[in-house]
N, C-alpha and C positions, 0 to 999 in steps of 0.2 A: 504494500500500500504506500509506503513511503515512496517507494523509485518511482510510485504512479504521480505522486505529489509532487516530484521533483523533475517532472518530465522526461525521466529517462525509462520508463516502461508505459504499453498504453493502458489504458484502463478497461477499454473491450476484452486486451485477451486475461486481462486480471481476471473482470468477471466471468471470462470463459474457465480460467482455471480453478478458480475458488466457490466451486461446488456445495463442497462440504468440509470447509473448514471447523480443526478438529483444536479446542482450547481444552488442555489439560494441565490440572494444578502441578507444578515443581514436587517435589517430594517431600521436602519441607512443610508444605503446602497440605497435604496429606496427613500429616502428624507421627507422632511417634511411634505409634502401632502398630501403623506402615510397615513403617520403617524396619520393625522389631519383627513384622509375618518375612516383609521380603528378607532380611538378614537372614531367619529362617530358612526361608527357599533356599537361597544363594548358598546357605552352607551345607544344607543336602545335595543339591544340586552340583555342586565342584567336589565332594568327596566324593561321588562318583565317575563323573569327568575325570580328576587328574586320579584314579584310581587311589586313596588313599584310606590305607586301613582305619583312622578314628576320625571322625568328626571335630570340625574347629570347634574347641572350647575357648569361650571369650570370658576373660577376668569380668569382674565389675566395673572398673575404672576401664579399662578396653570399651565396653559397651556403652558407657556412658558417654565416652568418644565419641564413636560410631553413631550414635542417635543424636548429637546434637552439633555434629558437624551439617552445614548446609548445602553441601551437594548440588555444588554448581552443573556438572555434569552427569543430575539424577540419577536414573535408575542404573545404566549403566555404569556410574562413578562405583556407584556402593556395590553392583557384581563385580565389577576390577577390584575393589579393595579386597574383598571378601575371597576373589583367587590369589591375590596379591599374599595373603597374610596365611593362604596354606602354602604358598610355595615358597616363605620366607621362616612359617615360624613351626617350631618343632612343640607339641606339646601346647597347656595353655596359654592364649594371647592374653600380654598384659601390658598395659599403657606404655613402656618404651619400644614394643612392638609394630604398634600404630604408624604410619608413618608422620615425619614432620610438620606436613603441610593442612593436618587435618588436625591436630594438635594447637597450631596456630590460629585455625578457624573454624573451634570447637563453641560457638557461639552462634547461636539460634538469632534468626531476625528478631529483633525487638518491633512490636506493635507498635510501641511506646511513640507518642508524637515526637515529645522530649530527645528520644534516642533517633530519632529520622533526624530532626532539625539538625542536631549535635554531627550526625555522619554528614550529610549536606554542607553544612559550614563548613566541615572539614576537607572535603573532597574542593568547594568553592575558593576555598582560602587555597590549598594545594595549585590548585588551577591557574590561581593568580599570584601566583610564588609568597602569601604573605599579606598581600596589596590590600589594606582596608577599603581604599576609597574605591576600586576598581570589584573588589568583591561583594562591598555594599550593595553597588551599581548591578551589579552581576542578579543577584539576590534578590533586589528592589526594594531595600532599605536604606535609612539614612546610614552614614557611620556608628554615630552615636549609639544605636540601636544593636549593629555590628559590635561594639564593643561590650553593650555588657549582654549580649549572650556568649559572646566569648568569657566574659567572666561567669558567667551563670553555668558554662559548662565544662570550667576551669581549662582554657584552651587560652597559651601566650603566642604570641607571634614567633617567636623561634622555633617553633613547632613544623614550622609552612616554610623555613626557609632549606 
């Protein structure tokens, strides 16, 4: 829809191809019990694939991992992970197991207005190396208003540069 906006696709054959456009929630999106049945699946499902005598046991701190990391690359991230950590780890998986990068963003979307606004700023300020007056603009705030939600959300300018 966008390349149709931007005139670089037509929009006839748009609507010829979007039939039956299909909007399904992220995994995240789904909740943790999801998340908790497909783990499930995925680790009956690879102990038979890669032949392997026992079944992945996940510690508690492991699984707690695993469910609230957000899984930018859905359903498929978490079957990778889940082959990933029979063919990495011997016996039960426990939080240094996991790998890195899910560790670092073992943190579920915040609803939270507060926590949106806060990521926003953050991403804006980043955007503009720091720049109040160009991030304000950016944002469609005054400065003033730029600063103390900066302070409201304990966020200094060295942060951004």
């Amino acid at each position: 829809m966008q390349l149709c906006k931007d005139g670089e696709f037509r929009w006839d054959l748009f609507y010829r191809l979007n039939v039956a456009p299909l909007e399904l929630p992220s995994l995240q999106e789904r909740g943790k019990e999801e998340i908790k049945e497909l783990m499930r699946f995925f680790i009956k499902q690879k102990k038979e694939t890669l032949k392997k005598s026992a079944e992945l046991e996940l510690s508690k701190e492991a699984k707690k991992l695993l469910l609230n990391y957000g899984y930018p690359g859905n359903i498929r991230e978490l079957e990778n992970l889940i082959e990933r950590l029979y063919v990495f780890t011997e016996g039960e998986v426990s939080a240094k197991d996991i790998p890195q990068f899910v560790k670092q963003n073992d943190n579920e979307k915040s609803l939270s207005l507060d926590d949106t606004e806060k990521q926003h700023i953050e991403y804006v300020m980043d955007l503009y190396n720091g720049n109040q007056s160009r991030s304000a603009e950016a944002l469609g705030i005054v400065v003033n208003t730029l600063k103390s939600k900066l302070d409201k959300y304990g966020l200094v300018r060295e942060d951004f540069l």
